[in-house]
C-alpha positions, 0 to 999 in steps of 0.5 A, a space after each residue: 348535073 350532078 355528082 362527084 364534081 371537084 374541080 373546074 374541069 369536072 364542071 368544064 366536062 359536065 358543061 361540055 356534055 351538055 349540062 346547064 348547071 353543075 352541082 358542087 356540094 361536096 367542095 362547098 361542104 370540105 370549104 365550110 367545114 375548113 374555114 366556114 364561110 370565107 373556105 367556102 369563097 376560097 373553093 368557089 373561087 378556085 373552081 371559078 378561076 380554073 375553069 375560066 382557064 380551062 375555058 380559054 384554052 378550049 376557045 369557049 366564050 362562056 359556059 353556054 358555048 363550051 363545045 362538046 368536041 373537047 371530049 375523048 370519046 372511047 
């Protein structure tokens, strides 16, 4: 999946939709052009550490497990 992902609950959202991969080229992209390569380490992590947040409050063991129910459906 990908397209407009920022933040770990973007991914988290993707993951939960069923997506076995999420695609972050524009937060890579701003990384690199703030610090080179440690700004791209620095957004990685972040959306990293984030969604390991996010994942423990919504009871997902790992990105395999997110459950779909997470989700506000309209």
């Amino acid at each position: 999946m990908d397209g407009g992902f920022r933040r770990g609950s973007d991914v988290l959202k993707g993951l939960a939709y069923g997506a076995s991969l999420v695609g972050l080229g524009r937060p890579i992209l701003f990384g690199l052009a703030a610090e080179e390569g440690g700004g791209v380490r620095d957004m990685v992590l972040s959306i990293t550490r984030e969604l390991k947040r996010l994942m423990t409050m919504v009871g997902a063991p790992d990105p395999a497990h997110v459950p779909k129910d997470i989700l506000i459906a309209d």
